[in-house]
Structures are given as C-alpha cells and as structure tokens.
C-alpha positions as CSV (number, residue, x, y, z in Angstrom):
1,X,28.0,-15.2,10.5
2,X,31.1,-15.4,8.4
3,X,32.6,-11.6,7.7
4,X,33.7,-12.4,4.3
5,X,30.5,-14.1,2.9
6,X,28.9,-10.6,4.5
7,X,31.4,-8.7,1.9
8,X,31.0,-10.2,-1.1
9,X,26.9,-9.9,-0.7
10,X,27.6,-6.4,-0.1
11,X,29.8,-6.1,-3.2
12,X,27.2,-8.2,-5.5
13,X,24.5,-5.9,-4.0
14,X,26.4,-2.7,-4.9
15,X,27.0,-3.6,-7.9
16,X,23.4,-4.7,-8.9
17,X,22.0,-2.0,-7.5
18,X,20.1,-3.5,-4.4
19,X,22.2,-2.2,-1.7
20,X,20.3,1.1,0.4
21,X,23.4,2.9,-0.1
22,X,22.7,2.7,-3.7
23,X,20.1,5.7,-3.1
24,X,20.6,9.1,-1.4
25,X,18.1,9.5,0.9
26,X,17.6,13.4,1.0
27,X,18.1,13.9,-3.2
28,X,15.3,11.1,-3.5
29,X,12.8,12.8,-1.2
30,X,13.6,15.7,-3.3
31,X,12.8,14.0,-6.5
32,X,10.0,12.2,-5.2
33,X,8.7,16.0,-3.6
34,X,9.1,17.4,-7.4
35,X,7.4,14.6,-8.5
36,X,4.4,15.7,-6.1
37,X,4.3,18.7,-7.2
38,X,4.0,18.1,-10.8
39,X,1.1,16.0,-10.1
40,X,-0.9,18.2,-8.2
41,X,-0.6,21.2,-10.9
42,X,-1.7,18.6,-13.2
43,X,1.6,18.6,-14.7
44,X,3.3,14.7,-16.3
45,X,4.7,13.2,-13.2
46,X,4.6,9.6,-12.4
47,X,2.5,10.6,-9.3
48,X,-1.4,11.2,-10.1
49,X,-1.5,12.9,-6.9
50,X,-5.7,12.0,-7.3
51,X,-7.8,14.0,-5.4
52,X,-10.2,12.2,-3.1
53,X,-13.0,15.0,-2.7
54,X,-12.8,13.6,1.5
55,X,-12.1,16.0,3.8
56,X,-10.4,14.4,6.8
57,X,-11.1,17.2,9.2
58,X,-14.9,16.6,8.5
59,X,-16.6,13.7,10.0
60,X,-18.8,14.8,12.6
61,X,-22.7,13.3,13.0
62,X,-21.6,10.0,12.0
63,X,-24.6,7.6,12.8
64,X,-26.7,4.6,11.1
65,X,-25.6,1.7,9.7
66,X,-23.0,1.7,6.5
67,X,-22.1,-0.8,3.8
68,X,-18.7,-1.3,3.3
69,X,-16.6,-2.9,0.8
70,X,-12.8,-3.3,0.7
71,X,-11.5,-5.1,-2.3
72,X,-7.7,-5.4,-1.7
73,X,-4.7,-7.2,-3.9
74,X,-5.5,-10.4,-2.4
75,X,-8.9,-10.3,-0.7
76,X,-12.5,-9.0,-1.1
77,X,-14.1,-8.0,2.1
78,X,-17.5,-7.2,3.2
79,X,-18.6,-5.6,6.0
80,X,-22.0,-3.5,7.5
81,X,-20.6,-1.5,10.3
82,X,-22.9,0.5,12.5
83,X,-22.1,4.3,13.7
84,X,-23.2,5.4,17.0
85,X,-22.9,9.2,18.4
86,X,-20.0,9.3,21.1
87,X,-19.0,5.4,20.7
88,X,-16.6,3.6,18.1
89,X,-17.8,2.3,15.3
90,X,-18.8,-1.6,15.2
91,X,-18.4,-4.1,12.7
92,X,-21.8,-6.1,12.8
93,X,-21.3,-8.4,10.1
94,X,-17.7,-9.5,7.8
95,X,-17.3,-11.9,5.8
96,X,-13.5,-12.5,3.7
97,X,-13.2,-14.2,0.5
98,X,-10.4,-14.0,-2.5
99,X,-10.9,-11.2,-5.1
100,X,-12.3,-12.2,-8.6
101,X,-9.5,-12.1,-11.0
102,X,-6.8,-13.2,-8.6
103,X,-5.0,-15.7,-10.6
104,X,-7.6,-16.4,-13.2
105,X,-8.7,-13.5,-15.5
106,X,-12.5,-12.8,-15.0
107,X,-14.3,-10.0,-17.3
108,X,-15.8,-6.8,-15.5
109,X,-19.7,-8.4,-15.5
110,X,-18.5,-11.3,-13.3
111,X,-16.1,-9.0,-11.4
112,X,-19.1,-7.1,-10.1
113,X,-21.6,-9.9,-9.8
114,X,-19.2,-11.5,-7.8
115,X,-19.2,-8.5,-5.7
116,X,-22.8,-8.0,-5.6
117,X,-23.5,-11.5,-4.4
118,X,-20.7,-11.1,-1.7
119,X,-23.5,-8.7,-0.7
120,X,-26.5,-10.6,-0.2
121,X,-26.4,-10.9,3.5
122,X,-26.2,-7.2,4.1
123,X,-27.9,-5.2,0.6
124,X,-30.6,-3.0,1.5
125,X,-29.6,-2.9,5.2
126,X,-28.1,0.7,4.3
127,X,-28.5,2.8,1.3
128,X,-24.6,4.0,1.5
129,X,-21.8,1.6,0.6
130,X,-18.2,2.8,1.1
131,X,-16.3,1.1,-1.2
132,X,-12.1,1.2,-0.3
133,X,-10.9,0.3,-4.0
134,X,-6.9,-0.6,-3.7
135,X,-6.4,-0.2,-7.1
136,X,-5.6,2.9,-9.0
137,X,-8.5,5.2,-9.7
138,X,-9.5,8.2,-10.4
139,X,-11.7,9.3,-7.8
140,X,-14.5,11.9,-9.2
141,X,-16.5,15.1,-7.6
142,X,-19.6,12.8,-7.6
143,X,-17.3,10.4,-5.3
144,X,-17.6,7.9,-7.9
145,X,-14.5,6.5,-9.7
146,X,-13.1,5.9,-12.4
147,X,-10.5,2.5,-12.8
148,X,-7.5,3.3,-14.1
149,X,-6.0,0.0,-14.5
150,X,-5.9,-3.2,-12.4
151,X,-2.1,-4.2,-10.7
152,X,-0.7,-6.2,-8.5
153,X,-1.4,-9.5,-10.8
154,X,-5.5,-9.0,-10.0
155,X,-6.7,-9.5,-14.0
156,X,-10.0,-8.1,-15.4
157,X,-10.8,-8.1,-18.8
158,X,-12.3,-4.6,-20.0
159,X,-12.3,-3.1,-16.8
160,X,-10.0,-0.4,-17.4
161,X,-12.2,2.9,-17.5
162,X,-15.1,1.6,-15.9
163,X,-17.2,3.4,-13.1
164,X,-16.7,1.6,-9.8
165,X,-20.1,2.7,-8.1
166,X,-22.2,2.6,-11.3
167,X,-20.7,-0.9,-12.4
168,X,-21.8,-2.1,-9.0
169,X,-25.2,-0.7,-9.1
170,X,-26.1,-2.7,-11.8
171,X,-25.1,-5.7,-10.8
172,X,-27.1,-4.9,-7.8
173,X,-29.7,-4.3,-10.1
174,X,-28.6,-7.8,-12.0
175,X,-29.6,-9.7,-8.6
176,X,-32.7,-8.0,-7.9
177,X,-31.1,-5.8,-4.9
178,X,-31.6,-2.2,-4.0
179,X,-29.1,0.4,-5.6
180,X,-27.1,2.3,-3.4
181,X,-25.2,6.3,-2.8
182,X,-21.5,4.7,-3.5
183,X,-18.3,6.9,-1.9
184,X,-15.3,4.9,-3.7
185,X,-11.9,5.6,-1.8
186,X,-8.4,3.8,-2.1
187,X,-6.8,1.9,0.7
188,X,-4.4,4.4,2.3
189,X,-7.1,6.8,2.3
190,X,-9.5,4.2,4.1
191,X,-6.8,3.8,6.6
192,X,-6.4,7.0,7.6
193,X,-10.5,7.2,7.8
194,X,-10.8,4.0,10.0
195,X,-8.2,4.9,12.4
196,X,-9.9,8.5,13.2
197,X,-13.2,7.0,13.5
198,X,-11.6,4.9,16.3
199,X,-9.6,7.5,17.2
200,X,-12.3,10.2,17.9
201,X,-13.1,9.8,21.4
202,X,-9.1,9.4,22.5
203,X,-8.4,12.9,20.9
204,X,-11.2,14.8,22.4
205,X,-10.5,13.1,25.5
206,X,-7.0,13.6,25.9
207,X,-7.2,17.0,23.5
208,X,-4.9,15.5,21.0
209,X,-3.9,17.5,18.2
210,X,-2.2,16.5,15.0
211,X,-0.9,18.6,12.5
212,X,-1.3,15.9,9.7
213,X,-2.5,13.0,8.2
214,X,-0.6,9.9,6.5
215,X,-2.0,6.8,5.2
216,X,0.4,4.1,4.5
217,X,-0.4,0.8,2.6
218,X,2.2,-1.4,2.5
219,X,1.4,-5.1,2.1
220,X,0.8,-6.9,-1.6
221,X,0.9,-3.5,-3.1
222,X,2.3,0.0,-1.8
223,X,0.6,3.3,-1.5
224,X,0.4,6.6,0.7
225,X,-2.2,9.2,0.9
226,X,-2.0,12.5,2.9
227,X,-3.8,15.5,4.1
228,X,-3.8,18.7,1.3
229,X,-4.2,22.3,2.0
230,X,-7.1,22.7,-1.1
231,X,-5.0,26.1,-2.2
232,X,-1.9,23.7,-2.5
233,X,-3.8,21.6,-5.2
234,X,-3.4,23.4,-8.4
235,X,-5.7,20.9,-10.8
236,X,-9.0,21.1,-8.7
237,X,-11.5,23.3,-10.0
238,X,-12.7,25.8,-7.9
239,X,-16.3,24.5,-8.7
240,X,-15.5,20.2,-7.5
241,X,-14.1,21.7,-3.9
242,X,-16.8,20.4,-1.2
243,X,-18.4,23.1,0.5
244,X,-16.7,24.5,3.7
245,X,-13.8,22.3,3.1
246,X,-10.1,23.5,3.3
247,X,-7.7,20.3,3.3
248,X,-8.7,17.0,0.6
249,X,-7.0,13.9,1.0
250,X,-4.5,13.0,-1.6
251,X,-4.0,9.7,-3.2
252,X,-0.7,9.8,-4.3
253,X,-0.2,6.5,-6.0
254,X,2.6,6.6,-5.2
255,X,3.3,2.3,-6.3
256,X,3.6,4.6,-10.0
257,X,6.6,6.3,-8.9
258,X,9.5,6.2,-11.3
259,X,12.2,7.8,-9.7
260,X,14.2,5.1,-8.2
261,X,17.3,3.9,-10.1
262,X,17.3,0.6,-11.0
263,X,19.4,-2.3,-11.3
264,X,19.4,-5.5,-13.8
265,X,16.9,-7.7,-11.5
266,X,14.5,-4.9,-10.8
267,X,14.2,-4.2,-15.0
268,X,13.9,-8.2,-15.6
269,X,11.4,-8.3,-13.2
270,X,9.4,-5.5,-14.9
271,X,10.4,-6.2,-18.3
272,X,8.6,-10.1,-17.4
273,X,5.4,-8.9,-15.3
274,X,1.7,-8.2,-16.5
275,X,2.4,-4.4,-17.3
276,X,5.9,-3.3,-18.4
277,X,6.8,0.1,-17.7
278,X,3.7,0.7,-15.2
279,X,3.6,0.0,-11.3
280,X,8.0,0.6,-11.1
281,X,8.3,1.5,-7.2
282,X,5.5,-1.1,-6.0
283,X,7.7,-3.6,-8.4
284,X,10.6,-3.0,-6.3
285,X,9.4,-3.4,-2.9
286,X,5.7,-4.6,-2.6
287,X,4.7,-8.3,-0.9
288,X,3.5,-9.0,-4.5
289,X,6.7,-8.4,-6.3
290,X,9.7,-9.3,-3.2
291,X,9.4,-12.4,-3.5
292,X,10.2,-13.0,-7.2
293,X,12.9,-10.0,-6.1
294,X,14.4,-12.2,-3.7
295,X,14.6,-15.8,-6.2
296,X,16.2,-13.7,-8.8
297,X,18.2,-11.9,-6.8
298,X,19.4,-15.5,-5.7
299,X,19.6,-17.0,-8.8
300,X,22.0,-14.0,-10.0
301,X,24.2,-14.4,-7.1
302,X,24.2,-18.0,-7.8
303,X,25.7,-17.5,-11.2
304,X,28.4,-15.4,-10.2
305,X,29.8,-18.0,-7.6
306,X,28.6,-16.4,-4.2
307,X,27.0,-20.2,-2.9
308,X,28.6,-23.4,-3.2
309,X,28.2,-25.4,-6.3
310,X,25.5,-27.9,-4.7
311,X,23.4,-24.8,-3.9
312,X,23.5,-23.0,-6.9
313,X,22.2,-26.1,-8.5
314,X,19.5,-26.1,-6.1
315,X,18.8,-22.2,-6.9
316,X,18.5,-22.8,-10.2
317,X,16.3,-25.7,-10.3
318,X,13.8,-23.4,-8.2
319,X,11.1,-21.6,-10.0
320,X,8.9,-20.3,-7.1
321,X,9.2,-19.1,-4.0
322,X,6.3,-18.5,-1.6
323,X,6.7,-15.3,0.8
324,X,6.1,-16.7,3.8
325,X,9.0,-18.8,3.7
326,X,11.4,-16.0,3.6
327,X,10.4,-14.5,6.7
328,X,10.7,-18.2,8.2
329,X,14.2,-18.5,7.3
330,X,15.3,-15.2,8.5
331,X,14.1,-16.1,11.6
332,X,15.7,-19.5,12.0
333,X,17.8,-19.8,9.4
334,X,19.0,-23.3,10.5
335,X,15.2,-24.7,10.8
336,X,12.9,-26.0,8.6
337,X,12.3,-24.1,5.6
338,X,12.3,-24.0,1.9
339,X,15.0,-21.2,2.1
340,X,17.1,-23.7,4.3
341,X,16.6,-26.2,2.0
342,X,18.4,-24.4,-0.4
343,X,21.8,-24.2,1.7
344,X,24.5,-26.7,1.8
345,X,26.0,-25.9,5.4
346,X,26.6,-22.7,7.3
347,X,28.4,-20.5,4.7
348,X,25.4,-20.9,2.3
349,X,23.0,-20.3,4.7
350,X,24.7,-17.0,5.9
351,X,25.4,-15.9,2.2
352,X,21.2,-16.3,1.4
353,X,20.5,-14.5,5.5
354,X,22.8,-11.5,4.3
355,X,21.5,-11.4,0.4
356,X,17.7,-11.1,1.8
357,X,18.6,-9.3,5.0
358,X,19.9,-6.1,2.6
359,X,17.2,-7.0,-0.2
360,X,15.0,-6.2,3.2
361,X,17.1,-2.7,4.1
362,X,16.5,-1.7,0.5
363,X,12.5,-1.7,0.3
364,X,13.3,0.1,4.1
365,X,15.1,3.2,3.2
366,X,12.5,3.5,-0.4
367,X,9.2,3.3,1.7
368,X,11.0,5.2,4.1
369,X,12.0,8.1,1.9
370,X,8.5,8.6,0.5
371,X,7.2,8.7,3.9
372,X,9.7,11.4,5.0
373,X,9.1,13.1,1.6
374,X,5.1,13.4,2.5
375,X,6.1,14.2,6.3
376,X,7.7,17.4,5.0
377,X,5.0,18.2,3.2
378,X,2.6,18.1,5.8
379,X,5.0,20.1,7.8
380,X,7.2,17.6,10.4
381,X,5.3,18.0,13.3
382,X,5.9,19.2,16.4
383,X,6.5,17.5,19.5
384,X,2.9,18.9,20.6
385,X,1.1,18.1,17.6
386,X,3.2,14.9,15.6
387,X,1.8,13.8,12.3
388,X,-0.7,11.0,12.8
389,X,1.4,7.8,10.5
390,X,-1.5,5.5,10.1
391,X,0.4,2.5,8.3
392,X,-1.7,-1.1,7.3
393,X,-0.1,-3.7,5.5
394,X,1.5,-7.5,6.0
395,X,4.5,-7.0,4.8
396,X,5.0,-4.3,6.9
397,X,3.7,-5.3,10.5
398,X,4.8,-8.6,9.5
399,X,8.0,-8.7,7.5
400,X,11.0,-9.8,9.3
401,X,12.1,-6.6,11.6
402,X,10.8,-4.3,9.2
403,X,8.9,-2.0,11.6
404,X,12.0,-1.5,12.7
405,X,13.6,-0.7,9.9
406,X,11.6,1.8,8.6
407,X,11.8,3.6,11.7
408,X,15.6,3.5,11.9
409,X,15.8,4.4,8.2
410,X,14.1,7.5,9.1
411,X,16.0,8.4,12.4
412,X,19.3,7.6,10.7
413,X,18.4,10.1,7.7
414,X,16.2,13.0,8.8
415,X,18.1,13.4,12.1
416,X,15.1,12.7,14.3
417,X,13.6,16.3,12.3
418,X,10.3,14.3,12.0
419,X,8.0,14.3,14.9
420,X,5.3,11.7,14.5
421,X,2.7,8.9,16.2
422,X,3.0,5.5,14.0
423,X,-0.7,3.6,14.4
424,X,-0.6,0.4,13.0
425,X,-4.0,-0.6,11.8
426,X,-5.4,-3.6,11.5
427,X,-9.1,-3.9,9.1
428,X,-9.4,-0.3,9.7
429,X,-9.7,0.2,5.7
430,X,-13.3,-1.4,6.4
431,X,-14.2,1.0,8.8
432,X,-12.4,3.4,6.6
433,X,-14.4,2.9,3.6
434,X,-17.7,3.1,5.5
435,X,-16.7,6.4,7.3
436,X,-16.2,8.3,4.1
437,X,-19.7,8.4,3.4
438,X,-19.8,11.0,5.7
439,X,-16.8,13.0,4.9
C-alpha cells in the first residue's frame, strides 16, 4: 500500500473528524461516566439509564415452556423455548421474518397484528411471553413498557407511547388467541439473560464467579446494559424495587449518547436521517448508519482530490452502498466488488482500503470507550472473578477485524486494567427474553 495515499487519508480524516485520535479515550469515558450518572439520579443526560426491574442474580426454578419474542432493527423473531431443571434451555420452535415497518411505514394496529399472527403456531402453548424489544423503552415496575420512539429506520405511525405488552394483548385478543403475563426487555439485556441461562451449569460446575454483568448489542443499532447495585440507582422508588433484590439491570441506551464530537459527515448524516438530533452515537457507528458513513465519507474525499479523476466520477454517480460490500472489499480489495468497482488501479483502491480501514478504527475506540466506561463501573474485575462481556451483534462478530479491534482499543487504552471474559452470543436475546420471565 502506497505510504503517501496512507497520509493524505490520515490528514483528510483528521481534519473531518473521523480519525480515533480525534477522541481521548480516558476524558470520553469520563464524560460518558458523568453522563451515567446523571441518568440514574434522574438528572437530563443523554443516557436514560432505564431501569429494567430484572435482577440478573435471580433466576433460579426456571422450568415450563416460554413464549418469546425478539423484534430487532431488521428482523422479528419467534420462538417457544422450553426450561428444564439442571439442563439448558431449548428452542422448540423459531421461525424469522422482517419487522413490520422496515422500509414501509405501518401504523401500531398492523404492527401488533403482525406480531400476533407471527404467533399462531405457538399462542396458548405458554401463558408467559418474553418479549426482547430493541427499541428504546421505558421499561415499567409491572414489567410492561412503554415505547419511547422507534430508530434505526423501523417506521410506525402512532406508536410512540404505546404499551408494548398491553398493545400485544389485544391483538391477541384481535385473532381470537389467549392473553398472556408479558416481561418486555431490550436487547442487550436479553443478551446477558440468554447467555447465563446457558451458562448456568458451566459456573456451578467449574464454580465460576463474575463480578459483573455487560450486555453489548452492536449490529444495526448499538446499545449496552449492565448490572446495578439498587443503592447506586438514585430515581427508583423504594416501593418499584423487586422483593429481595439488590442489583437491577440497567438499560443504558446508550445509541442516545451525545457526547462524541462530531465532524461535517457525521452532522449531514443526522441532519438528513428520520430523527434529527435523536439516536447521535448509534448514527456514528451502528450497521444501520456505517454504511451511508462510509459513501459520504467517500464522496467528500472525492471532492477534495484524494482518488483519481475517473473515480471520483464514479463516487459521485453512486447513491447507495450495501454493507456487505464493504466488508468484501476489505478483504480482497482487488476482487469482485462494488467497492472495487469504484477504483481506477492500485492507488485508488489503497486510498478507499485506508479511508474505510480508519472509518473502521473510529467506531472501535467509541464502542470501546463505552464498554471500558461501564467496566469501571462494575468494578474491572479481577483475574478471579473478570466481568462477564456478553456482546451480540453482526457488525461486530462480523465486521472486517473488528473483534479485534475492539479488544486492542481497550488493551492499548486501559493498560490491560480491565479483567474480563468476552462471550459472543449468537440468538441468545431469544432465550434471553424468555428467561426474564422468571427474573
């Protein structure tokens, strides 16, 4: 790769802000800490910090057969999953299909009809459903919740405000099907859920111990929950803590967080979505968003001279770009791509590897300061008893090298302070949601 196409990306990424450098890592988990803390006392921060009324430590007598529903950025997914004493839980019936409202605006009734009929083949098998909700809401003491809004381009007409489980009652009731208890949860919290459900029999076994819990979503959209001490949670009234409970999961929503500087492509790209102002951290690192990043990104770089003439005109004539095509160029940037399409010899193609490549190191060191940031709070972790990372997500199991990233971001920055065991799951929010009904 040619040195001096490598230095004037770095320079254009400086300068735009989209360089890692462009953020101190140890002020930002500061910030970002502040931030937490404001939100828990119920103070105006651009973290809810929503409480989740599940306590994590619970968990115990898990048995029967469960509902579960996990309606994500991109897909809505149904599963009955049955809990045995002693054994891990199984998933006796899923079924996958794309979320009402992707793409083309629905209203709240056929939202949850939609639902409800994605339930046929399981209603009344259980009388709990789990339902893992991965957009923001506010969870309530009755473990219902409330929407907040809809992100990550999902569209539903008047369903800000809603109640999640009494919405899909009656459209259970709509189709002639049995009503159900309904826990609602988010998606990192699910995560966590579904990976100690598995977990379970390994940690009694082997006499595990983990001084924390950390749910990381990181796919279409981004979010973390974590494990609270209830006397660090300032809002919660004494009279909505769950009997005999002394830690609640946290939804931090943390896709809301506003403390990142940034540059001219990252305000475009807000200033031009669905909801101005709201969703500013997801915006600048999510699957959802990186890949309108990345095309702007290009097209800016194109205008200030950094590719050939032949493939600026290319850039420019380019309106979308699908995501999958920029993990295939990265990993053979001379093959057959949409990316490499683009490029007018080996000069382009290194300029567009290197742009991306740091676009990639950026999104690194931001998810990777809000993990370290929640880390600290849940102590760091000893070498006996690490913090349990559970982290789900596409972009981030999938995303070219950036497993690694993340984990070198936070070995270069916290000087290996952190002590932790990173579980990658995989449809463990399923399991998730159909565990917290007995949280």
């Amino acid at each position: 790769m040619n040195n001096a196409a490598d230095d004037r990306i770095i320079k254009f990424l400086l300068r735009h802000g989209l360089h890692e450098s462009c953020f101190d890592f140890e002020a930002h988990v500061r910030r970002f800490t502040e931030e937490m803390d404001n939100g828990l006392a119920g103070d105006t921060s651009s973290l809810l910090m929503l409480p989740t009324y599940l306590d994590d430590r619970k968990g115990g007598g898990m048995k029967d057969e469960v509902i579960a529903i996990d309606a994500g950025g991109t897909n809505l997914r149904i599963g009955l999953v049955k809990f045995s004493p002693g054994e891990p839980p199984e998933r006796i019936y899923y079924e996958k299909q794309p979320i009402p409202g992707a793409g083309t605006p629905v209203d709240k009734t056929v939202f949850f009809d939609r639902i409800a009929a994605a339930l046929e083949p399981v209603a009344g098998r259980s009388g709990k459903i789990g339902f893992c909700f991965s957009f923001p809401t506010d969870i309530l003491p009755s473990r219902d919740g409330r929407i907040l809004i809809f992100d990550k381009e999902v569209k539903v007409t008047d369903g800000a405000g809603s109640l999640l489980g009494q919405e899909l009652n009656d459209a259970l009731a709509r189709a002639g099907k049995p009503a159900a208890s309904v826990t609602v949860l988010n998606d990192s919290t699910a995560a966590i859920l579904g990976v100690l459900a598995f977990e379970q029999a390994r940690i009694r076994k082997q006499e595990q111990t983990y001084s924390g819990h950390i749910g990381l979503i990181y796919g279409t959209g981004v979010n973390i929950c974590y494990s609270e001490c209830i006397d660090r949670i300032p809002k919660l009234k004494k009279e909505d803590i769950p009997q005999g409970s002394r830690y609640m999961l946290i939804n931090t929503e943390a896709g809301g967080y506003a403390g990142f500087e940034r540059g001219p492509v990252d305000r475009e790209m807000d200033e031009t979505s669905e909801d101005p102002g709201g969703q500013l951290f997801e915006k600048m690192v999510s699957g959802a968003y990186f890949s309108v990043l990345v095309l702007r990104s290009l097209k800016l770089a194109a205008n200030e001279g950094l590719f050939s003439e032949a493939a600026a005109a290319r850039i420019a004539e380019h309106d979308r770009l699908d995501p999958a095509d920029i993990d295939r160029f990265l990993k053979d940037p001379g093959g057959r791509s949409t990316l490499a399409a683009l490029c007018l010899g080996e000069n382009d193609s290194a300029q567009l590897f290197s742009l991306i490549d740091g676009l990639y190191d950026r999104a690194a060191k931001l998810v990777a300061i809000v993990v370290a940031a929640v880390m600290i709070r849940c102590g760091g972790g000893t070498a006996d008893a690490p913090i349990l990372l559970v982290v789900d997500g596409s972009t981030f199991h999938k995303g070219y090298r950036f497993r690694e990233r993340f984990v070198g971001m936070i070995e270069k920055y916290t000087d290996s302070a952190l002590h932790y065991e990173l579980v990658g799951s995989e449809d463990h929010t399923l399991i998730g949601a159909a565990a917290s009904v007995f949280m």
